[in-house]
Backbone as CSV, one residue per row, in Angstrom:
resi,resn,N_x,N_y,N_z,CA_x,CA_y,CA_z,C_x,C_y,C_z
1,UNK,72.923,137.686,119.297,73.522,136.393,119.582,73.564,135.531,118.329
2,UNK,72.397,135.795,117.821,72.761,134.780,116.469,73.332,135.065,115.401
3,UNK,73.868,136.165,115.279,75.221,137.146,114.384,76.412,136.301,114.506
4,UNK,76.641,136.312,115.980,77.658,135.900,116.912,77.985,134.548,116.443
5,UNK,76.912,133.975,116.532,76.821,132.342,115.819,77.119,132.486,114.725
6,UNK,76.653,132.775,113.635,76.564,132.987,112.172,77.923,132.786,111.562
7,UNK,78.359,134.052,112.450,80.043,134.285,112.140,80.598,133.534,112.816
8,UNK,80.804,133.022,113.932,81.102,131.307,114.303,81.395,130.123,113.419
9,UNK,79.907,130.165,113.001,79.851,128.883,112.107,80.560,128.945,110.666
10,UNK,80.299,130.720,110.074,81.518,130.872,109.055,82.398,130.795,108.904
11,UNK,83.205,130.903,109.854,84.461,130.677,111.025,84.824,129.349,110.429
12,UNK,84.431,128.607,110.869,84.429,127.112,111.109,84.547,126.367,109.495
13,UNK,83.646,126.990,108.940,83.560,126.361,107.324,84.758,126.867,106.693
14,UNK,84.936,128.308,106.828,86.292,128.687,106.268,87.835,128.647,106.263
15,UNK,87.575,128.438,107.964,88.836,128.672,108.323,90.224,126.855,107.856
16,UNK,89.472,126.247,108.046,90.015,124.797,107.374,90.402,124.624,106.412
17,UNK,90.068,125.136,105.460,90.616,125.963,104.258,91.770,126.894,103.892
18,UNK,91.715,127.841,104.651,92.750,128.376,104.950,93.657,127.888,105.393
19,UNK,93.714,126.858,106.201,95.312,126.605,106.815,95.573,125.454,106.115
20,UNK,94.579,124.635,105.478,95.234,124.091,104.032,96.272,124.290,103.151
21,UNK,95.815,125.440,102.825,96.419,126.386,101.789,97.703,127.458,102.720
22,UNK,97.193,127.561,103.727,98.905,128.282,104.049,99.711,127.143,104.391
23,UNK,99.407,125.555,104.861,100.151,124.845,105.270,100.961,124.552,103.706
24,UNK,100.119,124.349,102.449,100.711,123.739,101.095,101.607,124.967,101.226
25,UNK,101.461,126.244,101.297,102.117,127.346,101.134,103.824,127.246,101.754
26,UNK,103.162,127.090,103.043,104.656,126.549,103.851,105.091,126.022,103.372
27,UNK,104.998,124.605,102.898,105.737,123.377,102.489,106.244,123.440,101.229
28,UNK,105.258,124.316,100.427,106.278,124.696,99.083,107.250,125.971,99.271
29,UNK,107.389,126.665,100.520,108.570,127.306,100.474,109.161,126.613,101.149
30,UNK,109.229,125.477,102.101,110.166,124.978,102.839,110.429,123.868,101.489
31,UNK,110.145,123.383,100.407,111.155,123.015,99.314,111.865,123.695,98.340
32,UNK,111.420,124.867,98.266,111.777,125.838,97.661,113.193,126.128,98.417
33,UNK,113.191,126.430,99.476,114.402,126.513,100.155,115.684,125.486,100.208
34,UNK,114.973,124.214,100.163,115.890,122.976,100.292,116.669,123.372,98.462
35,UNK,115.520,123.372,97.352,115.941,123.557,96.138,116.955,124.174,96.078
36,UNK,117.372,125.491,96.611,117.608,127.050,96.589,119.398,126.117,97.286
37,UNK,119.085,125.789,98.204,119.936,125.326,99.180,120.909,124.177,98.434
38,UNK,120.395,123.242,97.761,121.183,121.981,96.742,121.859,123.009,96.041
39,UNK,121.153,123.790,94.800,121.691,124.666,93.744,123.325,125.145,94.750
40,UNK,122.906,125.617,95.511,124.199,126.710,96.255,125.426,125.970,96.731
41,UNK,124.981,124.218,97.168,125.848,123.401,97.370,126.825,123.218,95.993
42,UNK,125.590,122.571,94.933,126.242,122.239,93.565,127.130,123.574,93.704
43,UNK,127.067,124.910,93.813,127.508,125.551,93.027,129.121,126.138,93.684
44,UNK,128.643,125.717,94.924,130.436,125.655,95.231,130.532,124.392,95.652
45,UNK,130.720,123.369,95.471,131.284,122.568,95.150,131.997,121.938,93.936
46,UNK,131.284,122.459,92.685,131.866,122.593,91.575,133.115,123.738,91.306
47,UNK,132.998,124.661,92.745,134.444,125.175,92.319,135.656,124.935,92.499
48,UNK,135.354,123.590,93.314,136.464,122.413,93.788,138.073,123.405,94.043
49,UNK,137.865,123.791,95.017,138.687,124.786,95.819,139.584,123.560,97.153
50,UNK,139.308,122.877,96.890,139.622,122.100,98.502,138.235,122.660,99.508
51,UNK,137.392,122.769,99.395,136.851,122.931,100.617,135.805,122.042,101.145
52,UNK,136.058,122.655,102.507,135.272,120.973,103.365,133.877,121.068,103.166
53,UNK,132.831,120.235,103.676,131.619,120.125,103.997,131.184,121.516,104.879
54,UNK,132.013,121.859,106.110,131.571,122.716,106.970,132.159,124.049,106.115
55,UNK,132.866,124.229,105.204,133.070,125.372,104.668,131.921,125.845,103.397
56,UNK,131.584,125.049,102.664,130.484,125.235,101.607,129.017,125.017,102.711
57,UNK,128.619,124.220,103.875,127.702,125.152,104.451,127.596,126.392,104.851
58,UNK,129.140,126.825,105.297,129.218,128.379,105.555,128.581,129.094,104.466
59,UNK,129.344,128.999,103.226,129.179,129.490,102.383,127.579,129.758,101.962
60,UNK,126.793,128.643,101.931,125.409,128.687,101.621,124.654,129.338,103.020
61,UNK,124.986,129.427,104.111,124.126,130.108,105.003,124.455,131.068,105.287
62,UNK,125.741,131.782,104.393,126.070,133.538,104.130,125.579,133.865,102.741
63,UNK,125.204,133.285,102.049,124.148,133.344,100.746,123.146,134.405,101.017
64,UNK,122.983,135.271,99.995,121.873,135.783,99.950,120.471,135.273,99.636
65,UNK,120.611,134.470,98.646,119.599,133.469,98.121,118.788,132.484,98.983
66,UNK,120.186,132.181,100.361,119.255,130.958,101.405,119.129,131.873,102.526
67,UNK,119.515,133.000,102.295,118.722,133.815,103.377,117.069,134.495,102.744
68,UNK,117.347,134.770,102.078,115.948,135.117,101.201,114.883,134.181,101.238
69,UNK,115.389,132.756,101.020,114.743,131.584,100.865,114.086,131.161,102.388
70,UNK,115.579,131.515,102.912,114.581,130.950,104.828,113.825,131.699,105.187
71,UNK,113.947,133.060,105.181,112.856,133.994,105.152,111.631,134.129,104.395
72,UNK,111.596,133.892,103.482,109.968,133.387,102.878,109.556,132.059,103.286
73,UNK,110.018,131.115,104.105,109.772,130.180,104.649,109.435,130.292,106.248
74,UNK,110.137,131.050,106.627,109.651,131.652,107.878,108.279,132.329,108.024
75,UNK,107.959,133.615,106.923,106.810,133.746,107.092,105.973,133.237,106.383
76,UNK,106.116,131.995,106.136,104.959,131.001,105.706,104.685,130.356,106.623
77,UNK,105.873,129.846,107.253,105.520,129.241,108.541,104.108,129.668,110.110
78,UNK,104.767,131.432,109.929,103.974,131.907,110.678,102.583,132.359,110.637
79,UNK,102.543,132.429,109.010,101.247,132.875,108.542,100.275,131.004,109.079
80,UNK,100.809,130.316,108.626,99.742,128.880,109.129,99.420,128.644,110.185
81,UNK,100.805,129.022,111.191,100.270,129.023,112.798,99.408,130.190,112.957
82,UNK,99.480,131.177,112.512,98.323,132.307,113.016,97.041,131.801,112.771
83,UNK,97.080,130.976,111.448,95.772,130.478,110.843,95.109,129.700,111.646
84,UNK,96.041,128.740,111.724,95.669,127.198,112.517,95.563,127.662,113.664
85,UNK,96.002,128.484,114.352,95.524,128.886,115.931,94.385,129.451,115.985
86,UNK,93.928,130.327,115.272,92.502,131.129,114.989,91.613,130.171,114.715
87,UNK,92.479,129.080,113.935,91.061,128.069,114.000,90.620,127.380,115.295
88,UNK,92.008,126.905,116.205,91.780,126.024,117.566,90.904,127.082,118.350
89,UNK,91.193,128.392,118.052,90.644,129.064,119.070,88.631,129.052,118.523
90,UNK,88.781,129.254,117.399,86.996,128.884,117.094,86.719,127.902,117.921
91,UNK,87.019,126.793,117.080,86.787,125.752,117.751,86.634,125.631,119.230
92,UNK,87.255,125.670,119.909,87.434,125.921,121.133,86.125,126.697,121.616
93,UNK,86.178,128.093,120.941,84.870,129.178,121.495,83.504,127.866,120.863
94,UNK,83.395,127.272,119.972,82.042,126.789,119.441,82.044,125.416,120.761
95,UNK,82.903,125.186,120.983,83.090,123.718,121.897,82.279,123.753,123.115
96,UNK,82.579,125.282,123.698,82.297,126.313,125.053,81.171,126.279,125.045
97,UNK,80.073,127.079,123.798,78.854,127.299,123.551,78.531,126.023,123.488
98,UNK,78.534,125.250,123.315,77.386,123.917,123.058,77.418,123.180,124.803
99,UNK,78.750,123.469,125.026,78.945,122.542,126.637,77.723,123.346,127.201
100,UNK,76.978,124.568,126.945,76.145,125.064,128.400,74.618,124.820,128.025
């Protein structure tokens, strides 16, 4: 039982940390993406073709670059919720143990 705890309480010290750092993680690929995303605007729009607003978004969300980009943003995204849930769920289990 007191293993059980041990690793609980390691749990607890560590895991806050972690979703720190995958949340900064997220957020610098979710600017990374926005970055990725301006560049692709500038870059057809400077080819001044006539085209509309809804045609140069086409253009950037058939991009390889802002597909690449949303996708490393995606699994950044998911890596923090796995984190941050593993933590609610400690929490939660340490919350349990003290209520009895």
């Amino acid at each position: 039982m007191g293993l059980i705890n041990s690793d609980l309480e390691k749990d607890l010290e560590e895991l806050p940390e972690r979703v720190a750092t995958a949340l900064l993680e997220w957020r610098m690929k979710t600017l990374e993406r926005e970055r990725t995303d301006a560049l692709l605007y500038a870059q057809f729009k400077g080819q001044d073709k006539g085209f509309t607003a809804t045609d140069i978004k086409a253009m950037i969300n058939g991009d390889q670059s802002h597909y690449n980009a949303v996708l490393e943003e995606i699994k950044a995204e998911s890596n923090y919720k796995r984190i941050d849930e593993t933590l609610m769920g400690k929490k939660k289990l340490a919350s349990l143990r003290t209520a009895f």
